[in-house]
C-alpha positions in Angstrom: 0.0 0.0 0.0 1.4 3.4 -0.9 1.2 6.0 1.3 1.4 9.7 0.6 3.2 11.3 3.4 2.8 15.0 3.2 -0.7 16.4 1.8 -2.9 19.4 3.2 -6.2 19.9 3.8 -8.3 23.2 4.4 -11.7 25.2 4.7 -10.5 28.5 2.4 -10.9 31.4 4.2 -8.8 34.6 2.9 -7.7 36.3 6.3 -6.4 32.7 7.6 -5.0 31.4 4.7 -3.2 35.1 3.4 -0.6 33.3 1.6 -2.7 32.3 -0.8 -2.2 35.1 -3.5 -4.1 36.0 -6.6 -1.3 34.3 -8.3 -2.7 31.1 -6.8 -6.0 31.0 -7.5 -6.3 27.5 -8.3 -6.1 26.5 -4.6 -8.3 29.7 -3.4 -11.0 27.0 -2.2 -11.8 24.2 -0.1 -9.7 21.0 0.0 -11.2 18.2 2.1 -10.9 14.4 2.1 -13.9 14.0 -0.2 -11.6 15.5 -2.9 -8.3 13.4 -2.3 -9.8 10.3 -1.6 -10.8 9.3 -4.9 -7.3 10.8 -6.4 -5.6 8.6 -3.9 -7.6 5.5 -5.0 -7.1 6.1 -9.2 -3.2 6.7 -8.3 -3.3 3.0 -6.0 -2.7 5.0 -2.7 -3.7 3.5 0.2 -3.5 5.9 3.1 -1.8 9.9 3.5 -0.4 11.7 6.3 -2.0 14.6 6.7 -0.1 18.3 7.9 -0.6 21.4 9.4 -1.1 24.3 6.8 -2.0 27.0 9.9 -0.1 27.2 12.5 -3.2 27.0 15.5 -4.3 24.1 17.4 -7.4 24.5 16.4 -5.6 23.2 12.7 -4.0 20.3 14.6 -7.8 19.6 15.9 -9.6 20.2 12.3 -7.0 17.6 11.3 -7.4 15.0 14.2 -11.2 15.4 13.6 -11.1 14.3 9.4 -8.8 11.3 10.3 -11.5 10.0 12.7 -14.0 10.3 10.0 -11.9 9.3 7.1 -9.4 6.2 7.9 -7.6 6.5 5.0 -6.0 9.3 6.6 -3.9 7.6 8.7 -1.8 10.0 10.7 -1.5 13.6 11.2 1.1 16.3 11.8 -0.3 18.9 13.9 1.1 22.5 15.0 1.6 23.2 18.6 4.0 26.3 20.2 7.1 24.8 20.6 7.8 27.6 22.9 5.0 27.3 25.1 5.9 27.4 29.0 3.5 24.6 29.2 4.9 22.4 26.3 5.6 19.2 28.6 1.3 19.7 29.7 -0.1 20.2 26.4 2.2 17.2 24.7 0.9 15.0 27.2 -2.5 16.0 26.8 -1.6 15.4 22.6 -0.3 12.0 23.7 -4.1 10.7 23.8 -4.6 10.8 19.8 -3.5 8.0 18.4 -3.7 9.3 15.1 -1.6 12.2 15.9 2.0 11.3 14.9 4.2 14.6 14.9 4.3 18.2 14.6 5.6 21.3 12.5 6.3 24.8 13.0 6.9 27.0 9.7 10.1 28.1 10.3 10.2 29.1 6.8 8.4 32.2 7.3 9.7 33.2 10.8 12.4 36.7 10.4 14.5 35.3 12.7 17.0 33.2 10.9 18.4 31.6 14.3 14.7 30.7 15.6 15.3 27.0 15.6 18.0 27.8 17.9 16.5 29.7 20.4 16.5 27.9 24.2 12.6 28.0 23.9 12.1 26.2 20.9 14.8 23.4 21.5 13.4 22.9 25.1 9.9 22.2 23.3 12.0 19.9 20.6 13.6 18.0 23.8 9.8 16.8 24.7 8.5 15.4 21.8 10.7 11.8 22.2 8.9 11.3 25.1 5.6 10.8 23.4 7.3 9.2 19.9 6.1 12.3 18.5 7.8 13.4 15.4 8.9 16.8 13.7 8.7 17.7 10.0 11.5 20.4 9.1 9.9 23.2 7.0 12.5 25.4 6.0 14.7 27.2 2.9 18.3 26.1 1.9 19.5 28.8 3.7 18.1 27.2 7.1 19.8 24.5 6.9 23.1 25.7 8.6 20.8 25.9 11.7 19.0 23.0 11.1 22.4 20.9 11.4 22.6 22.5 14.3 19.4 21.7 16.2 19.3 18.1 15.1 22.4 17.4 16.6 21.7 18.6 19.9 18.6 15.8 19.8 20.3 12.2 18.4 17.1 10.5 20.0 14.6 13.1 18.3 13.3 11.6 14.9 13.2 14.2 12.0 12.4 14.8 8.2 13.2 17.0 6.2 10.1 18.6 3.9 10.3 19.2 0.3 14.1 18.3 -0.1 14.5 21.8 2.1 13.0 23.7 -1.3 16.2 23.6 -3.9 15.9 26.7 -5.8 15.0 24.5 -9.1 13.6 28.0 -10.8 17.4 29.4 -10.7 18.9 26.2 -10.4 21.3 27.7 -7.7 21.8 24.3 -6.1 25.4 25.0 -4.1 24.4 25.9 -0.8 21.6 23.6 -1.0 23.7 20.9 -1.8 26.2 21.8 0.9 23.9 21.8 3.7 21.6 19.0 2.7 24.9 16.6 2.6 25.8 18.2 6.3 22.6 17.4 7.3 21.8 13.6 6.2 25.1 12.9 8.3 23.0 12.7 11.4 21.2 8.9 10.9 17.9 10.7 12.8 17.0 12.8 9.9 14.7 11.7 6.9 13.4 13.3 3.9 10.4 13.9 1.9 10.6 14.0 -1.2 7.7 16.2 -1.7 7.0 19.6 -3.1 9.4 19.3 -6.0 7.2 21.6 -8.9 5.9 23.7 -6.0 9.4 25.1 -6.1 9.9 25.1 -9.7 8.5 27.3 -13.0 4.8 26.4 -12.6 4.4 26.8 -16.4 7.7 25.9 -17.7 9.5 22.5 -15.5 10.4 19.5 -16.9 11.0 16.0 -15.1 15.1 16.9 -16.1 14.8 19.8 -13.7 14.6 17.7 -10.5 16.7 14.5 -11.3 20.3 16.4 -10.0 19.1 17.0 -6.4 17.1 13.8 -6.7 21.0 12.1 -7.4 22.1 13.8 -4.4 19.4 13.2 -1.7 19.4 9.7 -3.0 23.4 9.2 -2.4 23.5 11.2 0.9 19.9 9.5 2.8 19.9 6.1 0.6 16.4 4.6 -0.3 16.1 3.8 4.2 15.6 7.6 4.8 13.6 8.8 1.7 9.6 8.7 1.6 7.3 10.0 -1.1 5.0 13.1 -0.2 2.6 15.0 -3.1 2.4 18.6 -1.2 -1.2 18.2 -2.5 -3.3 20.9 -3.2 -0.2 23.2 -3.1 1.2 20.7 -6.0 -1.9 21.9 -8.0 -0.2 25.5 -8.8 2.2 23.4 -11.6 1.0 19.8 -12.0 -1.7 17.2 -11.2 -1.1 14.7 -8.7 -0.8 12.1 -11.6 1.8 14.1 -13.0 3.7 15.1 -9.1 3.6 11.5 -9.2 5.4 10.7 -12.2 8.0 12.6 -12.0 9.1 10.3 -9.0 8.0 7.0 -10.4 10.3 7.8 -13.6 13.3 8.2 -11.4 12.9 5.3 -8.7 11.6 2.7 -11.4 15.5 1.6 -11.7 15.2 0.7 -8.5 15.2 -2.8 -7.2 11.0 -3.6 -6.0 12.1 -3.7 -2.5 14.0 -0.4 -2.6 10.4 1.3 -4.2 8.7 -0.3 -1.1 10.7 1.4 1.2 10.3 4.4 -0.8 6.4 4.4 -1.0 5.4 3.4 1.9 7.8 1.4 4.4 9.6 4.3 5.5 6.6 6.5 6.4 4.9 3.6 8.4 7.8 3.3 10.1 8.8 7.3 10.6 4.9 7.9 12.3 4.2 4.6 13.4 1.4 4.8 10.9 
């Protein structure tokens, strides 16, 4: 059974979901498991993982409430503030949900380039281990300096990457990227999604050829153990259909040995959020 380990869902509303811009219109509505269900089914998925796109509890709830109703979602990656005095109270009170595998913070957009570092944010890191829960790593190649840095102050803290950390595949500027993605997968408690890939390139204008250079190096630096499949659906919608986010992949792991695309597609996820 494949799974699909990074996909949104969402009730549009404009002042919430701001990021949305006019440029985007295609995703400037409602995405809710009635509409990936039956994707997931003509692409032979069995199951997704489904993460925050709001950073609110009341997203981690709206997502804990559609996998109880829909079991094909079969985990979920919540939000919760990382720098809460309170973090050890409200992770146990998390600890309840079974479906509820992990959490994520948007680092992305935060203005402070060192805010993974901060003590109040790596003292809420230090607690998620003690409920299994894991953390998706949302950030830009120029995070990832830091992000060496925070993952190796937690060696028993289970990690993954999102969206190959966004390579700049518009400019195909890939140095720095490279650089710190290698640094990074040196630390055997750090996975990564390969996810997002035309979210980050020429809507109108990518190719498959586009991606298959940082595909080579995330390959060689995590091997097949540490790599799972993610769509970034709806956000994938702004360049391709799922169909197509999907072949993209397929293309470059079909040289792979059938055990090796197992892992790929769905062993690794089950086995990152305990699905």
């Amino acid at each position: 059974m494949k799974i699909d380990s990074h996909q949104h869902f969402w009730k549009y509303d404009p002042v919430k979901d701001a990021w949305i811009t006019d440029e985007m219109k295609v995703i400037k509505r409602d995405f809710l498991p009635a509409d990936l269900e039956p994707i997931l089914f003509e692409n032979q998925f069995g199951g997704c993982v489904a993460v925050q796109a709001d950073q609110s509890e009341e997203e981690t709830f709206f997502l804990l409430d559609l996998a109880k109703d829909n079991p094909f979602i079969k985990g979920v990656v919540g939000w919760i503030d990382l720098c809460d005095a309170n973090i050890e109270e409200r992770l146990g009170y998390y600890a309840q949900f079974e479906k509820l595998k992990g959490f994520r913070h948007i680092i992305q957009a935060e203005a402070d380039i060192d805010f993974m570092l901060q003590p109040k944010f790596q003292r809420g890191i230090s607690q998620l281990a003690k409920h299994n829960f894991t953390y998706d790593i949302l950030i830009f190649p120029k995070h990832l300096e830091n992000a060496a840095k925070l993952v190796a102050n937690f060696p028993e803290q289970k990690f993954v990457i999102d969206h190959l950390a966004k390579p700049d595949f518009k400019n195909k500027e890939f140095t720095d990227w490279e650089n710190g993605i290698r640094a990074i997968a040196k630390f055997p408690n750090v996975m990564c999604k390969v996810s997002g890939l035309v979210t980050e390139a020429d809507w109108n204008n990518w190719t498959a050829t586009d991606f298959m250079s940082c595909l080579d190096v995330v390959t060689e630096v995590f091997g097949i153990e540490r790599l799972m499949f993610g769509s970034d659906w709806p956000v994938s919608l702004l360049a391709a259909s799922y169909a197509e986010s999907c072949e993209i992949v397929e293309d470059y792991f079909s040289k792979f040995s059938k055990t090796d695309q197992d892992k790929f597609w769905s062993e690794n996820a089950f086995n990152f959020y305990h699905l």
